[in-house]
C-alpha positions as CSV (number, residue, x, y, z in Angstrom):
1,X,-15.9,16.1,29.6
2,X,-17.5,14.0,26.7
3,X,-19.5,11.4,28.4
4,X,-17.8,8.6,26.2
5,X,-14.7,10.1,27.7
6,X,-16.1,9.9,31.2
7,X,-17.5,6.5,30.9
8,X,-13.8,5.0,29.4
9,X,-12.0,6.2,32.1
10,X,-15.0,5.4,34.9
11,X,-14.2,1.9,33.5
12,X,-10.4,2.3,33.2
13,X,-11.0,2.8,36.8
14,X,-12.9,-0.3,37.3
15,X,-17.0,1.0,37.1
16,X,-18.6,-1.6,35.5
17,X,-19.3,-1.5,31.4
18,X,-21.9,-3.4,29.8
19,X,-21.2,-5.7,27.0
20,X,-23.0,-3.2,24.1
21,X,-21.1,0.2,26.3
22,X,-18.1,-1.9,25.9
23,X,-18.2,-2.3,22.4
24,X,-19.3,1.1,21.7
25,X,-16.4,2.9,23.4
26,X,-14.2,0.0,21.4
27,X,-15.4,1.2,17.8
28,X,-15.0,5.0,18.7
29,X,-11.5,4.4,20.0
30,X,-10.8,2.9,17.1
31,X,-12.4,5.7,14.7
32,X,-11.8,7.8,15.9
33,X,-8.0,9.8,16.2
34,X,-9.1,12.9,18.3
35,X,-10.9,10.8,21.0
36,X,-7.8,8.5,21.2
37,X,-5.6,11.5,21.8
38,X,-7.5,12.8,24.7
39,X,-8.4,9.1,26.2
40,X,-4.4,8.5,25.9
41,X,-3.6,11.6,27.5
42,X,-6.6,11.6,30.3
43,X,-5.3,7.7,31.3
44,X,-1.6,9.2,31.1
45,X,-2.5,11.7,33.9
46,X,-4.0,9.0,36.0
47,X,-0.8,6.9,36.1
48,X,1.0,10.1,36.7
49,X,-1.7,10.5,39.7
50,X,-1.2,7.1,41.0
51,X,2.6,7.4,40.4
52,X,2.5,10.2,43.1
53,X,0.1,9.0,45.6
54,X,2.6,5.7,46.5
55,X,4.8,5.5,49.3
56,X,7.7,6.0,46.9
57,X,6.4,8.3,44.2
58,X,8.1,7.8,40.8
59,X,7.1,8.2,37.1
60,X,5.1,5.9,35.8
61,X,5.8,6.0,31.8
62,X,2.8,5.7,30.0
63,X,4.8,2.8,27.8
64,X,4.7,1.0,31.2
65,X,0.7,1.9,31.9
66,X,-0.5,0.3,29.0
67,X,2.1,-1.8,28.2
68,X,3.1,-0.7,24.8
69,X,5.4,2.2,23.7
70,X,2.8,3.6,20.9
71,X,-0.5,5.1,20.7
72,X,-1.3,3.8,17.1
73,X,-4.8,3.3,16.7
74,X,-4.9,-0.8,16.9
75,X,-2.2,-0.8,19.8
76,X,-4.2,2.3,21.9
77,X,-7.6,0.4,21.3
78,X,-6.6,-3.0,21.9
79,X,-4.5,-2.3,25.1
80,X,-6.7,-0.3,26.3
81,X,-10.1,-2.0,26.3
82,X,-7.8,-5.3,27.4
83,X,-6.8,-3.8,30.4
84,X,-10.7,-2.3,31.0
85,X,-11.8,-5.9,30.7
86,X,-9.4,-7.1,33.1
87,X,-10.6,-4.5,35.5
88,X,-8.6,-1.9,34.9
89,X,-6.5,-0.1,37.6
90,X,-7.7,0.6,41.5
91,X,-7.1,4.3,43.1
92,X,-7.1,5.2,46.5
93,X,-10.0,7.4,47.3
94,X,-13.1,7.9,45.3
95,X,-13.9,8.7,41.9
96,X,-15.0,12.2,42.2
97,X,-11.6,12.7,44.1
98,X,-9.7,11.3,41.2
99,X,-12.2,13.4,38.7
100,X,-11.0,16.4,40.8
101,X,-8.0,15.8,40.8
102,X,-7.7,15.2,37.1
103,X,-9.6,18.8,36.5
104,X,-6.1,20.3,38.7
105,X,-4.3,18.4,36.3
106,X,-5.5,19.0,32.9
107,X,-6.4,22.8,33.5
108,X,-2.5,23.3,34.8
109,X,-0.3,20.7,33.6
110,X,1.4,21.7,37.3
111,X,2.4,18.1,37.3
112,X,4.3,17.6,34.3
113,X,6.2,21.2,35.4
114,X,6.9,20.0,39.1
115,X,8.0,16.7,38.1
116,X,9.6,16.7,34.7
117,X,8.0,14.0,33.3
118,X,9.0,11.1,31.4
119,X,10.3,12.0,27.9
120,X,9.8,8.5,26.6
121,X,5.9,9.4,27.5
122,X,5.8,12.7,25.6
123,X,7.5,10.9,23.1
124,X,4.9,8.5,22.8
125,X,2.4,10.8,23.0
126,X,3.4,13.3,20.3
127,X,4.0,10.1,17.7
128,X,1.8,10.6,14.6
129,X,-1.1,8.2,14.2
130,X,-0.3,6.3,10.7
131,X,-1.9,6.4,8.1
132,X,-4.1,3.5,7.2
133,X,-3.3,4.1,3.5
134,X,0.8,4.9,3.9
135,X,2.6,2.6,1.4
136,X,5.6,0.7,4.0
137,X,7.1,-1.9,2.0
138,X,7.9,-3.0,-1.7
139,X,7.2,-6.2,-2.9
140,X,10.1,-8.5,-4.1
141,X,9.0,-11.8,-4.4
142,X,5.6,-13.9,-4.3
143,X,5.5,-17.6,-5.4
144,X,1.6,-19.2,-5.4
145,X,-0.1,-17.0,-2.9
146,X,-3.4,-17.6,-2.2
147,X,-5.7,-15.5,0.3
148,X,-6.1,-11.9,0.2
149,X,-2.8,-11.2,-0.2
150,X,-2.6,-13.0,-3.5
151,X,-3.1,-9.2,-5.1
152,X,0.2,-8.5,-4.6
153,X,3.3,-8.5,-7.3
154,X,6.8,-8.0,-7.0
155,X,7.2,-4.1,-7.5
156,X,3.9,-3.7,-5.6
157,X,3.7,-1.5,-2.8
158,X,2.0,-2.4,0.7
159,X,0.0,-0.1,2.8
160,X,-0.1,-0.3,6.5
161,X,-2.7,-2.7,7.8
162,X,-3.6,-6.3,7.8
163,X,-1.8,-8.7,5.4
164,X,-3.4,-12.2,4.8
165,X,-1.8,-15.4,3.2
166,X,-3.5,-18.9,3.1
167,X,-0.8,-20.6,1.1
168,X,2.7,-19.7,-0.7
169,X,5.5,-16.9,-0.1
170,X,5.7,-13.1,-0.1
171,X,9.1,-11.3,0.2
172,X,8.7,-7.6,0.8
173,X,11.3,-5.1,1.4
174,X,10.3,-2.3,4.0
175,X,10.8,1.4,3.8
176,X,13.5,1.1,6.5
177,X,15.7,-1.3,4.8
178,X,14.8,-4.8,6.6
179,X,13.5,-7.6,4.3
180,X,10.6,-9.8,5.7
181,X,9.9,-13.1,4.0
182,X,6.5,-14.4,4.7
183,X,5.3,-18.5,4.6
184,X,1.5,-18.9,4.7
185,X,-0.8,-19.6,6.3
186,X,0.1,-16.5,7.9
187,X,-1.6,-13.1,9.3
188,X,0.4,-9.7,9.8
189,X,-0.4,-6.2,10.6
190,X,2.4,-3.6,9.2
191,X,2.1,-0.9,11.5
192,X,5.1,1.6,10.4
193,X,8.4,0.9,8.1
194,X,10.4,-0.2,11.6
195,X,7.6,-2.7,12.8
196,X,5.5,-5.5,11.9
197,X,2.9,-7.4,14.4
198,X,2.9,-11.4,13.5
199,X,-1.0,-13.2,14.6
200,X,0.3,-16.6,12.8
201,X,2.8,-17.7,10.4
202,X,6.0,-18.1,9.5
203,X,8.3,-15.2,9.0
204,X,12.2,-14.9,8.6
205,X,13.5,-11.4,8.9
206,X,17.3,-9.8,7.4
207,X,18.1,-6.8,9.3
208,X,20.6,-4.3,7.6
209,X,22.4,-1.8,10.0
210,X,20.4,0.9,8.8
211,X,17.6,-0.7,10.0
212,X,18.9,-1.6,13.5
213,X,15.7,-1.5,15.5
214,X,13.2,-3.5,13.3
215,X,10.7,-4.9,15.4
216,X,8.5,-7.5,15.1
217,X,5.7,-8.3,18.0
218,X,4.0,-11.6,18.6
219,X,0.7,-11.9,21.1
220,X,3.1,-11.0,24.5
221,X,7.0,-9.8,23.1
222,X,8.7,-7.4,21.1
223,X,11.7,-8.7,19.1
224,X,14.0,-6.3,18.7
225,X,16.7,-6.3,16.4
226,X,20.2,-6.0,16.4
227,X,22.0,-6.2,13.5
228,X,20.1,-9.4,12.3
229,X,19.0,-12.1,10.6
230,X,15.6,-13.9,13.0
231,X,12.7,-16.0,12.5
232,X,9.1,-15.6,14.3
233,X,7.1,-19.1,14.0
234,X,3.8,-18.4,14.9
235,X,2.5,-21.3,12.9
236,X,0.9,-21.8,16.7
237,X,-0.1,-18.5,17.3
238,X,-0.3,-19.3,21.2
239,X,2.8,-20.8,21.4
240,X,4.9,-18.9,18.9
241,X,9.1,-18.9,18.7
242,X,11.6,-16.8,18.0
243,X,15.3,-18.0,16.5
244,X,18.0,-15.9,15.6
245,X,20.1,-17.3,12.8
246,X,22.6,-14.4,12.9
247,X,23.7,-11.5,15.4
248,X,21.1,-10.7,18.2
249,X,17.6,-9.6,19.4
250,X,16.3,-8.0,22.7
251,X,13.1,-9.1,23.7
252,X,10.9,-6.8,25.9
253,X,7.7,-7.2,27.1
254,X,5.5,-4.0,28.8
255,X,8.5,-2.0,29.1
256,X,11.1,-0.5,27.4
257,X,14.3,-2.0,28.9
258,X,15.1,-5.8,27.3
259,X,14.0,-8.8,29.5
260,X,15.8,-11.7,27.4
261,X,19.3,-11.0,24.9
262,X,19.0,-14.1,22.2
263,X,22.7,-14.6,19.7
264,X,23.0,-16.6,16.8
265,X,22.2,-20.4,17.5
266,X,19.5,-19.4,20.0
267,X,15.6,-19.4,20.2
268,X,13.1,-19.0,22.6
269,X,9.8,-20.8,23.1
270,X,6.6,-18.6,24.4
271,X,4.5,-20.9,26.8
272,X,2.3,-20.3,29.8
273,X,1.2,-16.7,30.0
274,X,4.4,-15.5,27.8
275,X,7.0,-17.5,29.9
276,X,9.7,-17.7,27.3
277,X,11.6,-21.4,27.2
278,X,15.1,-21.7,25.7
279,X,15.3,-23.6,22.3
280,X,18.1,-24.3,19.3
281,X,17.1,-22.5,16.7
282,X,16.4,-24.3,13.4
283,X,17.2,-22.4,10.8
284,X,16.1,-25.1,7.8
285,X,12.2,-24.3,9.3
286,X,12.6,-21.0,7.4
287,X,12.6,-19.3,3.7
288,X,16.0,-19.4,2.1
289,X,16.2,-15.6,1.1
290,X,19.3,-16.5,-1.1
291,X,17.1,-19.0,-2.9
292,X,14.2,-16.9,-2.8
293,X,16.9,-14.6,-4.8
294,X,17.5,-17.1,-7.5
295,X,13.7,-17.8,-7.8
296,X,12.9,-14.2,-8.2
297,X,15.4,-13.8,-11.2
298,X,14.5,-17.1,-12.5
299,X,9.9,-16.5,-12.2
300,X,11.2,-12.6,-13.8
301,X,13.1,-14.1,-17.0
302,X,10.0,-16.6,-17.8
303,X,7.5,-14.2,-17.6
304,X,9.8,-11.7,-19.9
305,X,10.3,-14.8,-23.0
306,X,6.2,-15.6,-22.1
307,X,5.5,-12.1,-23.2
308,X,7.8,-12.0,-26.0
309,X,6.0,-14.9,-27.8
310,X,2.7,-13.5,-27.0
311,X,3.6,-10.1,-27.9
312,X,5.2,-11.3,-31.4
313,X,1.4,-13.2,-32.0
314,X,-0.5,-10.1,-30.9
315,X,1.9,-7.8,-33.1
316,X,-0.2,-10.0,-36.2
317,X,-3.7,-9.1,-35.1
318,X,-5.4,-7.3,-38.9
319,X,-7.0,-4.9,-36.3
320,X,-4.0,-3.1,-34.6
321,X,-3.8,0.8,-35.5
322,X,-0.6,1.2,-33.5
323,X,1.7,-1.1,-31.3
324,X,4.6,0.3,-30.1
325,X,6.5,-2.4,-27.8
326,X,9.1,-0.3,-27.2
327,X,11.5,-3.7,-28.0
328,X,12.3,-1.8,-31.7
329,X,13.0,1.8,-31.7
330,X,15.8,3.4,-33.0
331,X,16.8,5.5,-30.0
332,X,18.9,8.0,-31.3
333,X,16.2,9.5,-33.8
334,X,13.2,9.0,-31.2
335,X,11.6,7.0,-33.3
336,X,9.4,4.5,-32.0
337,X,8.4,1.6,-34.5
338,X,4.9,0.7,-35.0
339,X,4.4,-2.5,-35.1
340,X,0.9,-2.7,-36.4
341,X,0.5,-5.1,-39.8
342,X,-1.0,-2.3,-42.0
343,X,1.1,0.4,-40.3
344,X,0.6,4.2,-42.0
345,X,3.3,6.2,-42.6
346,X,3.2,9.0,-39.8
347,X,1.9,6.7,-37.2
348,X,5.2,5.8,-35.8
349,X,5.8,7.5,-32.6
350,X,8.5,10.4,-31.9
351,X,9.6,10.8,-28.6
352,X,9.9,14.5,-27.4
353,X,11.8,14.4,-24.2
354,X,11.3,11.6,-22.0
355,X,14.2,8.9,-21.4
356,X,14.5,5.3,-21.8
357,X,14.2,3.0,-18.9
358,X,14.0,-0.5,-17.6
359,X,10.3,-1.9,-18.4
360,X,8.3,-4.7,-16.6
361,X,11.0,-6.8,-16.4
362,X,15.4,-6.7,-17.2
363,X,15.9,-6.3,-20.4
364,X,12.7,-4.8,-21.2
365,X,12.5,-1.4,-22.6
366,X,10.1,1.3,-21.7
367,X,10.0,5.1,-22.0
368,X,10.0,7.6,-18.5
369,X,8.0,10.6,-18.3
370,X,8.9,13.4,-15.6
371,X,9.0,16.9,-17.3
372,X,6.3,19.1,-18.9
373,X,7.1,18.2,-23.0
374,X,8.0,14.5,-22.2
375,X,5.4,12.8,-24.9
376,X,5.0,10.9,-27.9
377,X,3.3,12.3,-31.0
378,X,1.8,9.7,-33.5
379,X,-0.3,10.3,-36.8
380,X,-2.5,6.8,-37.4
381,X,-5.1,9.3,-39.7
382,X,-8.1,7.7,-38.4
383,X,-11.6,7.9,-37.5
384,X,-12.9,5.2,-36.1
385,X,-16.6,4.3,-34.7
386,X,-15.0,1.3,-32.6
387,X,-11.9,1.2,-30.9
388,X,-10.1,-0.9,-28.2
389,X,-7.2,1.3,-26.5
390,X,-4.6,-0.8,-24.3
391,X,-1.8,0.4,-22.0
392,X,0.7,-0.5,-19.6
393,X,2.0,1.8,-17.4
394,X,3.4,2.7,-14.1
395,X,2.2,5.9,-12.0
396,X,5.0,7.6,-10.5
397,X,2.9,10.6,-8.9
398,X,-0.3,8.6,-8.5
399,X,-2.1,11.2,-6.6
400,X,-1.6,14.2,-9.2
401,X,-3.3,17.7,-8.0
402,X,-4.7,18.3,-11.2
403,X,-5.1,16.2,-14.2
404,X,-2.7,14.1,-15.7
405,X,-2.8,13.2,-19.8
406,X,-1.8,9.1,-20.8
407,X,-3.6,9.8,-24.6
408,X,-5.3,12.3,-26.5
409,X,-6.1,13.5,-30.0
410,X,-5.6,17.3,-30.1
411,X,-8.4,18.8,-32.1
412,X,-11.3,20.1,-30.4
413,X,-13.5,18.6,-33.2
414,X,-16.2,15.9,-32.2
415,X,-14.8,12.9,-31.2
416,X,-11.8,14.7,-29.6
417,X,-10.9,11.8,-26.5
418,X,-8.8,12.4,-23.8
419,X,-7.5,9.5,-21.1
420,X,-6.3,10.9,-18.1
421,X,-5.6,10.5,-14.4
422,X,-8.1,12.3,-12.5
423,X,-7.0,14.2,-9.3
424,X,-10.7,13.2,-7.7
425,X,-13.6,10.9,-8.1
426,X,-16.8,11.4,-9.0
427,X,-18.4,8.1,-7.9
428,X,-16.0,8.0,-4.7
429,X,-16.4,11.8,-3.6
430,X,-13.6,12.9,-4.2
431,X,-11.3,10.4,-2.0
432,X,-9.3,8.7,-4.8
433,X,-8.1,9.2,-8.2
434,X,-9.6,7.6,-11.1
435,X,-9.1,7.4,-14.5
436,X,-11.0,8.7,-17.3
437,X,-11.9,9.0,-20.6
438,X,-13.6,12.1,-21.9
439,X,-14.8,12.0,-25.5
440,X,-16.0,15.3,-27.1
441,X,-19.6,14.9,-28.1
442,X,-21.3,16.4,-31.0
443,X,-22.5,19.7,-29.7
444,X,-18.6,20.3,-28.7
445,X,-19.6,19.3,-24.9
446,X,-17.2,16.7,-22.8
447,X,-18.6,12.8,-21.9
448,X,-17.1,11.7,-18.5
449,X,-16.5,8.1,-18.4
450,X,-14.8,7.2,-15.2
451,X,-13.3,4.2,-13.3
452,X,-11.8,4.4,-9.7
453,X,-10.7,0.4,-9.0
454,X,-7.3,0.8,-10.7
455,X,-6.9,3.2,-7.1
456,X,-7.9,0.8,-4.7
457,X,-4.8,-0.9,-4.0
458,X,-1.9,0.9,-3.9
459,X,-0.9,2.2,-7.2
460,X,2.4,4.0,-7.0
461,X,5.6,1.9,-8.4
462,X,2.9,-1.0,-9.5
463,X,2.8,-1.9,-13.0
464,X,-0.7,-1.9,-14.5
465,X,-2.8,-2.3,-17.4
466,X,-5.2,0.1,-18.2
467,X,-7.9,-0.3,-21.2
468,X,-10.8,1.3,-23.0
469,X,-13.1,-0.1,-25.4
470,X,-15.6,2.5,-27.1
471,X,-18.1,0.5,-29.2
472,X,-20.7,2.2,-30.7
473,X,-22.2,-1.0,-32.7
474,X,-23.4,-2.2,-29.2
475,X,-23.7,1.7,-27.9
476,X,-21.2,0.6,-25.0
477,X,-18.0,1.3,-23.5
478,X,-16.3,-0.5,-20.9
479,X,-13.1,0.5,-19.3
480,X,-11.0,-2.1,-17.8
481,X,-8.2,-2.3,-14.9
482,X,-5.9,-5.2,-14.6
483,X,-7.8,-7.3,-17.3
484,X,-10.9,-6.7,-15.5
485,X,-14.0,-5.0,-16.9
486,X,-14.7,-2.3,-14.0
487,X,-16.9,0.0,-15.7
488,X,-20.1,-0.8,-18.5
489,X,-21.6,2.0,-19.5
490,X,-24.3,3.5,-22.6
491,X,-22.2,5.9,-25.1
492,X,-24.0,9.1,-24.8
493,X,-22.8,9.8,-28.2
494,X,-21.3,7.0,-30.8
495,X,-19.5,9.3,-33.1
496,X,-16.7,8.2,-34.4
497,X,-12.9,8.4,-32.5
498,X,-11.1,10.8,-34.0
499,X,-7.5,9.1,-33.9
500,X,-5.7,11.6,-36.5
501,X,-3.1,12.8,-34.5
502,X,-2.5,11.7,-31.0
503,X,0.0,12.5,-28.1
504,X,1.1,10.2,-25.5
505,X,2.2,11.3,-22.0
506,X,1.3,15.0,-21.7
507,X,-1.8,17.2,-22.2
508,X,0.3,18.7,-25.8
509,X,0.2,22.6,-24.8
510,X,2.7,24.5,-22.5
511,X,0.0,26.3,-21.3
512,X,-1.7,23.4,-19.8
513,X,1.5,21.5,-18.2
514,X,-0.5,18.0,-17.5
515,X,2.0,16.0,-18.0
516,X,2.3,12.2,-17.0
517,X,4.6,11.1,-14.6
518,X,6.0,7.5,-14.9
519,X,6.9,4.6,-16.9
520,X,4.9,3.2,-20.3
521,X,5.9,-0.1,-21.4
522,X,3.5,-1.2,-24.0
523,X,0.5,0.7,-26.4
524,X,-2.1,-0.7,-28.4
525,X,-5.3,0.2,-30.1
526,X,-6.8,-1.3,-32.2
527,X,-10.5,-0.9,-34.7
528,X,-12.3,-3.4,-33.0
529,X,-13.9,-4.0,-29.9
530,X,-11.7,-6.2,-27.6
531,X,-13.6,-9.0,-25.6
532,X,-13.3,-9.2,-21.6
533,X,-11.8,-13.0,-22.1
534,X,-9.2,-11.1,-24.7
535,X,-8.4,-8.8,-22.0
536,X,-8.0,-10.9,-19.5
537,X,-5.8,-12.9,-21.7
538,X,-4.0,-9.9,-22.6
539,X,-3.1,-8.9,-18.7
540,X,-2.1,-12.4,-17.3
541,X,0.3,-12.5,-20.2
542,X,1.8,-9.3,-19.8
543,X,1.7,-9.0,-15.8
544,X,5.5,-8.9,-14.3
C-alpha cells in the first residue's frame, strides 16, 4: 500500500498525525484524483468493516461515513481531513487486524458480493470528479461588481470553482436550468450545474421543474429544492438562513433522507452546532429577479446607443482601411459596406456562406460562421508598413483541434499574415489555446507571434475583442485582449503587410477546411499604430 495511503487511514483510524503530515496528506488529497479514489474506496471498506462487526450489522453508506453524498475533490478532502482532526473513527481490535482485514477485503470484494452493498455508495463512488475548468453557468446579469468576480459579463460563461464578490450583483443561469442571483460581499464554490456551496452572502435562487433537485449547501445543510423559489443569507456565515419564498425545500444534513420540509412563508435559522430555528421568511432581504429583468434590458439598450455614437466617431478616423459594422449591409447581395472615409472600391466585404445573427446586444447585427466556405472576401489593395487590426468576436468552438483562421491575406508573397486560433500554446505547453499572428518574413519563412490571456477565462459564448498592432517604425508589435496589451514583442522582420486581398473567417482553400466557428460583430484596421489608452478606450466602449 502507498505509505501516504497507509498513514491517511492510520489516522482515519485515530494514530496520531503531526501538523506538517497533516498538511501533506491534505494537499495530495486534493491533487491528486487517483489517490482520492483509492483513499475513498479504502475508508468505504472500513465502514463496511465496522458496519459488520456491530451487534446489529447493517450498511453503513459511505454518504453517511463522511457525511456528504460526493467524492468531489473539495468535498472528499475537506470531509475527510475534518473527521481525521476530530479523531477520526475507533475499531474494535488492533490495527494490523483491521489492515488484515482490509487485505480480505480489497483482494476479494467478498463483502460487497455477500452483502449487496449500498447502491447509493457505488453511486457515489463511480461519480466523475469535475472538472476544475467545466463551464456550469451563463451569465445574465452583473450591476457594479467589484472583487474577483468583477471579470465577468452577461453572456460570460462560469467554470466550476470559487466565485468571489466584494460589492454589487451577479445573476447567472446554470446548465440545469435554475437561476442564482448573487448580493456581495459574498463567496461560492460551483461544484456541478445541480449544486452550488454558499461560505457568505446573499443568494436568492428560482428553481424551474427541470431543475428539481438544485442544491445549495451552507457550512452544516443541504437545501434541496423542490420546485422553488429560496434564499440562503449567509451574510453571517456562522449563522446563515434559509427562506423559501415559493414551493418547498428539504434540508438534510449527513444523510440522504430530509431532516426539516420548509413551504412558502417559512425560514429556518442555523445556530449552535447547525441547530436549525424556525423564522418568517423575508422576502424584501433579497434580489428582485423581475427587477433584475428590467435592469438587464435597460444596462443592454444603453450600452447598444453608447456604441452607436462611438462607433459613428470612430467610422471618421483618416486612418481606417476597412470598418465593417455590420449595422449597413445590404443582405440580400452579401455585401458588407465599408465604412472607412477613403473606402476603395473592392474593399467592401462579400459574404460567402455564413448567416446573419444577433450581435453584442438586440438589435445589433453580426455575421455567424459554422461551415467550411463561411467567410468574407475584401480587396483594400494595400501594403502597409504599420497597421492596427481590431476585432470583435465570439468563439463558438474555442478549443479547435487544429487551427482556426479570423484574417488572412492569401498570397504566399512576404508579408503574407495570418490571425488564427491556435489549437496549443507555445508559452503555456500546450494546455490552452492562443491566438496568433503569423506574418510571412522575407526568406518566405513564418513569424509566430502568440498571446494565450484571451484563454484564461472562459472563452466560449463570451464576447471579446481581439487586436494586433504591427509597427515597424518602433520595430514592435503588441497584440492585445480585452483592450489590454498582453503581448510586446521585437518584429523579426518589418516588411510591409500585404493587405491586397483578405478573407475573413476561414483559412480560403477547401483543401485546408480551417474555418472559424462563431459570431463577428465588428472589423477594423487601420494604417496606423493604435495606442494602448486607444484600445482601451476602444473595448470599454464596445463591451456588452
Amino acid at each position: 500500500m502507498d505509505e501516504d495511503l497507509k498513514d491517511l487511514v492510520g489516522a482515519w483510524l485515530g494514530e496520531p498525525l503531526s501538523e506538517d503530515r497533516y498538511a501533506q496528506l491534505e494537499a495530495r488529497l486534493r491533487l491528486d484524483a487517483d489517490f482520492r479514489e483509492h483513499a475513498a474506496h479504502q475508508i468505504a471498506l472500513l465502514g463496511q468493516l465496522r458496519a459488520v462487526q456491530t451487534a446489529e450489522p447493517r450498511w453503513l453508506t459511505l454518504e453517511q461515513l463522511l457525511g456528504s453524498e460526493t467524492f468531489e475533490p473539495a468535498d472528499f478532502e475537506m470531509e475527510t481531513m475534518e473527521r481525521i482532526r476530530r479523531g477520526g473513527f475507533s475499531f474494535s481490535g488492533t490495527w494490523m487486524a483491521l489492515a488484515a482485514s482490509l487485505v480480505v477485503l480489497v483482494g476479494g470484494f467478498w463483502l460487497w458480493g455477500a452483502f449487496g452493498g449500498d447502491p447509493r455508495a457505488r453511486l457515489a463512488l463511480e461519480k466523475p470528479q469535475p472538472n476544475s475548468g467545466r463551464e456550469l453557468a451563463v451569465v445574465t446579469f452583473t450591476r457594479d461588481l467589484t472583487g474577483s468576480g468583477s471579470v465577468y459579463r452577461a453572456q460570460d460563461r462560469i467554470p466550476a470553482g470559487s466565485l468571489k464578490i466584494d460589492s454589487g450583483q451577479l445573476q447567472m443561469r446554470f446548465f440545469s436550468g435554475a437561476t442564482v442571483t448573487i448580493e456581495g460581499p459574498a463567496e461560492l464554490e460551483l461544484r456541478t450545474e445541480m449544486e452550488a456551496i454558499v461560505h457568505q452572502g446573499l443568494v436568492l435562487a428560482n428553481v424551474p421543474s427541470v431543475a428539481d433537485g438544485f442544491t445549495i449547501r451552507t457550512r452544516a445543510w443541504r437545501v434541496v429544492d423542490r420546485g422553488t423559489v429560496f434564499g440562503v443569507d449567509a451574510r453571517h456565515p456562522e449563522r446563515p438562513e434559509v427562506h423559501v419564498l415559493q414551493g418547498k425545500v428539504e434540508m438534510c444534513r449527513a444523510g440522504l433522507q430530509p431532516e426539516l420540509v420548509l413551504t412558502a412563508g417559512q425560514g429556518a435559522r442555523m445556530v449552535d452546532a447547525g441547530k436549525p430555528v424556525s423564522i418568517l421568511a423575508q422576502p424584501g432581504e433579497f434580489p428582485n429577479p423581475e427587477s433584475l429583468l428590467a435592469k438587464t434590458h435597460e444596462q443592454a439598450r444603453q450600452r447598444y446607443e453608447g456604441w452607436l455614437k462611438a462607433s459613428e466617431k470612430f467610422a471618421q478616423d483618416e486612418a481606417l482601411v476597412l470598418y465593417y459594422d455590420f449595422q449597413r449591409a445590404a443582405s440580400d447581395q452579401g455585401i458588407l459596406f465599408n465604412r472607412a472615409p477613403h473606402a476603395r472600391n473592392g474593399s467592401e466585404g462579400i459574404l460567402v456562406g455564413g448567416e446573419w445573427a444577433e450581435g453584442r446586444w438586440p438589435g445589433k447585427k453580426a455575421v455567424r460562421f459554422s461551415r467550411v466556405g463561411d467567410l468574407i472576401r475584401s480587396r483594400p489593395g494595400e501594403h502597409l508598413p504599420t497597421v492596427s487590426l481590431l476585432a470583435w468576436l465570439r468563439l463558438d468552438n474555442p478549443s479547435p483541434a487544429s487551427p482556426v483562421a479570423l484574417m488572412l491575406s492569401p498570397h504566399v508573397v512576404p508579408g503574407q499574415f495570418y490571425w488564427l486560433v491556435w489549437p496549443r500554446s507555445v508559452a503555456q505547453g500546450g494546455r490552452t489555446p492562443a491566438i496568433h499572428f503569423v506574418k510571412t518574413n522575407s526568406a518566405k519563412r513564418d513569424d509566430h507571434y502568440e498571446e494565450t490571456a484571451t484563454f484564461q477565462q472562459p472563452v466560449a459564448g463570451r464576447w471579446i475583442q481581439i487586436g494586433v498592432v504591427h509597427d515597424a517604425q518602433s520595430g514592435r508589435i503588441s497584440l492585445y485582449s480585452d483592450g489590454k496589451s498582453v503581448l510586446v514583442k521585437s518584429l523579426k522582420d518589418t516588411n510591409p503587410i500585404d493587405l491586397s486581398e483578405l478573407v475573413f473567417g476561414n483559412w480560403g482553400y477547401s483543401q485546408e477546411p480551417r474555418n472559424f466557428v462563431g459570431v463577428v460583430d465588428e472589423l477594423a484596421i487601420l494604417r496606423r499604430a493604435l495606442s494602448e489608452e486607444e484600445m482601451a478606450a476602444l473595448y470599454e466602449s464596445g463591451r456588452p
